[in-house]
N, C-alpha and C positions, 0 to 999 in steps of 0.2 A: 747597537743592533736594533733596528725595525720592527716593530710587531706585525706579524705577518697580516695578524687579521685586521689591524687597522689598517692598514693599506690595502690589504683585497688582495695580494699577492700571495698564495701558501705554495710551498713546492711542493712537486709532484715527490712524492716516493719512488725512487728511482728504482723498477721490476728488470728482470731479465733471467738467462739460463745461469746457471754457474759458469762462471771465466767469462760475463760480459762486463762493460765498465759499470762501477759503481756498486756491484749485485756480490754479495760476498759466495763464495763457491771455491771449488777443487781449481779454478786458475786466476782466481780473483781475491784480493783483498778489502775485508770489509772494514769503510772508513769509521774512526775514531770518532767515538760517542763523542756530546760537547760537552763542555767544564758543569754547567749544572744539569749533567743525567744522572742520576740514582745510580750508585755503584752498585753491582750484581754479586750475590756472594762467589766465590772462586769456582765451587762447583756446578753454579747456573753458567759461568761464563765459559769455562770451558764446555757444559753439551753444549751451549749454542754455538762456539769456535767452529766446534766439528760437523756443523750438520750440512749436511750434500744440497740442501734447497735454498732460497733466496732469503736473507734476513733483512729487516726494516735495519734503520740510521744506528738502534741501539742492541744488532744483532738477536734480536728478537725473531723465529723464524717465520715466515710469511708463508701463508697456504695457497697452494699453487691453485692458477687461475682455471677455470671451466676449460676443458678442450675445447666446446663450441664458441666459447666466449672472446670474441677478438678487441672491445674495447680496451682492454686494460693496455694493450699497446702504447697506445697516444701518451698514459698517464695522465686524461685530464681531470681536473676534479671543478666541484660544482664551484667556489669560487674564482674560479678561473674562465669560466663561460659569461661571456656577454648578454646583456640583454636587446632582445630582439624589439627592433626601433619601429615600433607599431605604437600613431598619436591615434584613440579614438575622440572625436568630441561627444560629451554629453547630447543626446535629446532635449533641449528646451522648450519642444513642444510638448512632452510631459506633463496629464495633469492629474491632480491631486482627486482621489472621490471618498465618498465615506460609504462604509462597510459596516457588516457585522458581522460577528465571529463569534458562535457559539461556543462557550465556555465549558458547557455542564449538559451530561444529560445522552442519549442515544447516537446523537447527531454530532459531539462533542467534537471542535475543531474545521466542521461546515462554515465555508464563509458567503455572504450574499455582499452584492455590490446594488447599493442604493443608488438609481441613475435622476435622478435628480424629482422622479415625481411621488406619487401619492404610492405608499404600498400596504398593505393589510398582512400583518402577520397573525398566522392561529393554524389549528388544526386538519379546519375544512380544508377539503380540494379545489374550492374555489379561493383558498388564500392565497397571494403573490409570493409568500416569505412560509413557506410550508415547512410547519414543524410538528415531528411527530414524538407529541408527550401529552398524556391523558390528564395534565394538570393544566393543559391550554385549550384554551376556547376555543371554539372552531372560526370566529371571529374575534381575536383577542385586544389588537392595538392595530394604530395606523399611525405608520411616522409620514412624517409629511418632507418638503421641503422650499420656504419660502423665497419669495424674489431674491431677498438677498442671501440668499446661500445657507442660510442656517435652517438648521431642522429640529423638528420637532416630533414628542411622540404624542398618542392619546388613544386614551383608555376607549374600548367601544364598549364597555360594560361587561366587561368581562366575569366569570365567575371567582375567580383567585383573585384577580388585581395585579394591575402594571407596575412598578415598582422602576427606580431610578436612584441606584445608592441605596441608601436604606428609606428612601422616603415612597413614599404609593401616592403616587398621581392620577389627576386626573386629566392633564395637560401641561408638559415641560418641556422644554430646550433643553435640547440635546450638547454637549461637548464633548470633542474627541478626547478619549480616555473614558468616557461614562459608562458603570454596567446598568444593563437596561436587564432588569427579573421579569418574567411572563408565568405567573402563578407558582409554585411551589419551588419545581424542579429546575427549570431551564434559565441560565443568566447566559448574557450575552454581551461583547462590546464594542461598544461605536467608536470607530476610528474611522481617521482621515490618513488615509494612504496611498503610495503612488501605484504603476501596473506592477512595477517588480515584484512588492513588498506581496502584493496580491495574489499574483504568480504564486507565489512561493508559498504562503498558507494555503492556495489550494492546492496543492501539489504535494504538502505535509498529509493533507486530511484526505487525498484518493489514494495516497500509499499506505495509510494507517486503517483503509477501508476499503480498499478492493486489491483485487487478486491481480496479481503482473501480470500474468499470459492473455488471460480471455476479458478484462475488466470488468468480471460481474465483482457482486459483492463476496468478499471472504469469510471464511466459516466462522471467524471472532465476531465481525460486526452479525452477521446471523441469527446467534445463536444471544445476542443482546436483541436483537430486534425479536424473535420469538417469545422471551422470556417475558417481553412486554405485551408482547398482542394478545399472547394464551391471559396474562394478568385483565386486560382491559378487555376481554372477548366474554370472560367468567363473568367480569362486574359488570357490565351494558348489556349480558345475554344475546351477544350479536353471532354469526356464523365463522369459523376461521377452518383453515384446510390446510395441510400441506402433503405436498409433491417432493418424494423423492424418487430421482431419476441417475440413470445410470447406461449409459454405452454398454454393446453388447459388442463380447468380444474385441476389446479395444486392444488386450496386447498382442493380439493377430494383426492385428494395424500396425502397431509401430515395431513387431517382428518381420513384417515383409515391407514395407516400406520405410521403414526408421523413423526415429523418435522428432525428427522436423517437420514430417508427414503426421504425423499425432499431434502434435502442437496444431497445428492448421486443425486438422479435425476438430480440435479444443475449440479454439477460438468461432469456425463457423457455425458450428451445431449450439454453443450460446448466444452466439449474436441472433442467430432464429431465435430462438426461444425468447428472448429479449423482446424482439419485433411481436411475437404470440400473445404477453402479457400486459396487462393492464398497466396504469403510471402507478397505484397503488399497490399491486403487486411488489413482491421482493423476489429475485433471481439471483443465487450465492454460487458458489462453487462450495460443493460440500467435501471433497479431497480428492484427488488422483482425476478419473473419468467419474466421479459422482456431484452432479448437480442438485439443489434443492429450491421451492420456491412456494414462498406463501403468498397462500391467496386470501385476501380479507375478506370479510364477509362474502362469501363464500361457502356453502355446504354440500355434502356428499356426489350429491347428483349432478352440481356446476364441475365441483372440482372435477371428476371423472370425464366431464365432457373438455374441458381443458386440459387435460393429459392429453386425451385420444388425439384432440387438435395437433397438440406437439409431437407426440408419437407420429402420427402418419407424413407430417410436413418435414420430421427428420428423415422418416425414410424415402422421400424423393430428394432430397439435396444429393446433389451431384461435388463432389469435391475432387478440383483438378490436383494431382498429385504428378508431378513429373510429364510423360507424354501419353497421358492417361487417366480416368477419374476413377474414384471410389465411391461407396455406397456404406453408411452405416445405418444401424438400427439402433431403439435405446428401451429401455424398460423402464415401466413405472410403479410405485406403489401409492396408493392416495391414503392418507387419514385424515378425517375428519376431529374436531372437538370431542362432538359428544358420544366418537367413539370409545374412547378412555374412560376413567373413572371420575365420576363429579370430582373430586381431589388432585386429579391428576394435570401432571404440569405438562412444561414442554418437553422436557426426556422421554414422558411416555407416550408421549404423539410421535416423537422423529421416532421410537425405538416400535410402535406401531407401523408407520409407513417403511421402517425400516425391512420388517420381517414382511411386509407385504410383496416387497422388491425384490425380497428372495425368493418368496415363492412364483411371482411373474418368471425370475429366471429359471427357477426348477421344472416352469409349466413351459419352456419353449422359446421365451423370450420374447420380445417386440411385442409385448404386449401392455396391458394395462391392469395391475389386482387392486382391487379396491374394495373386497371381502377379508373374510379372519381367518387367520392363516390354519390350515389342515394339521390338527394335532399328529407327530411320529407315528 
């Protein structure tokens, strides 16, 4: 006899009502185990003799199919199915580029694609290769890339040091597989990869850092980016603020026009706000209908005025919803730095704008609190 699975041939288990051919039941007989089935003790063989439903080959009872469910009909099973005669050819115009891929550090699993010229990695806002870690220069390295394809890094004098392996440079050649270090915290690696492979780490590192519905940032990466800026805001003595914001009355919104009509609200009221912010700004989703957003240097009397901005621009957007638009509102609460305690970290900043937020909601809403909140 044949091994079923070497040949790609397995039979179907043959289904039906009681008294169809094959199916054992009250007008049907069920066929004879084969010579090596496991004999059953007397008392397993006779309940299954007796039972009113369909039994498999070795009278084993089978559980009856979905009412809804009509494939079991056919009996076909997956090695029985062909495969569908679709030739693609590869792309051979395909080309290969080199990359870097952040290993470590805030930004961890960001990847930049090196197009073939001069680029400046470091801190600054005027860097091509922006990374944001207070142990990189604000002009730290420049990898280069020469006539013949190969690249290289160099140190612009940085205060840490550029690092290649365990060695610090001061100008090296690069190879795919190399980790390239930029001062303490951030390693990085240069590879040569094609679009897929590319594709695909970036698409790792915006689902591991931004929120599915609206695409801002998610409360994890956040709440990483805070803990660093309150750290580097203390030690430079520079201004930091944050905005927490929140829709008013959002589940009147998705109780009269449903939860698809909320999602939309989601997504266009941060894509404003989005457009409102600076590039150095950070815009998160902070859970449900609450947004949050730091502003870097930044203090009390900017940040307030950048609420208001967003506050009044939220409440002219017009959102089409079925054969008809809506209108929302949103509240804000600002904290500053050196509102908190000299000691105080970022829990007591979001948990200051927090209570600020509630008190904007307690005062009316659509507004902005940017004062200390009114003792019970």
């Amino acid at each position: 006899m044949k091994d079923p699975f070497k040949t790609g041939k397995i039979p179907a288990v043959p289904f039906g009502p009681p008294g169809a051919g094959g199916a054992a039941g009250a007008g049907g007989s069920s066929p004879s185990p084969s010579p090596s089935s496991p004999s059953l003790p007397g008392s397993q063989e006779a309940t299954m003799a007796s039972s009113n439903g369909p039994t498999s080959s070795r009278g084993v009872p089978l559980a009856p199919p979905s009412s809804t469910d009509n494939s079991w009909h056919n009996g076909e099973l997956a090695a029985e199915r062909t495969t569908d005669p679709v030739i693609t050819i590869p792309n051979a115009g395909t080309k290969d580029r080199a990359t870097l891929t952040i290993l470590s550090g805030i930004n961890a699993g960001q990847v930049f694609a090196l197009d073939g010229t001069d680029h400046i990695l470091g801190r600054g806002t005027e860097a091509d290769l922006w990374i944001e870690d207070s142990g990189v220069s604000r002009r730290h390295a420049r990898i280069t890339c020469a006539a013949d394809g190969r690249y290289h890094v160099e140190d612009l004098g940085s205060t840490n040091g550029t690092f290649v392996g365990d060695r610090r440079i001061e100008l090296s050649e690069l190879e795919a597989g190399d980790r390239l270090q930029l001062g303490p915290n951030v390693i990085m690696r240069f590879a040569i990869t094609d679009d897929a492979e590319e594709q695909l780490q970036r698409r790792l590192y915006e689902s591991s850092t931004r929120d599915a519905l609206t695409r801002v940032y998610n409360r994890k990466y956040f709440g990483e980016r805070l803990t660093a800026e309150v750290a580097y805001s203390r030690r430079h003595r520079v201004k930091l603020a944050v905005l927490l914001l929140d829709l008013d009355d959002f589940k009147r919104t998705n109780d009269t026009y449903g939860h698809l009509a909320g999602d939309m609200v989601l997504r266009l009221v941060s894509a404003q706000m989005q457009r409102l912010i600076r590039v150095e700004d950070l815009l998160a989703r902070y859970g449900g209908e609450e947004f949050v957003i730091i502003a870097r240097s930044t203090g009390k009397l900017e940040a307030v005025q950048l609420a208001e901005r967003i506050r009044n621009s939220i409440s002219q957007l017009e959102i089409p919803v079925s054969d008809t638009s809506i209108k929302v509102t949103i509240s804000v609460g600002v904290a500053a730095l050196p509102d908190v305690a000299p000691n105080g970290g970022p829990q007591e900043l979001i948990a200051l704008a927090d209570a600020r937020l509630y008190r904007a909601k307690n005062d009316g809403k659509n507004r902005v609190c940017a004062d200390e909140p009114l003792n019970p």
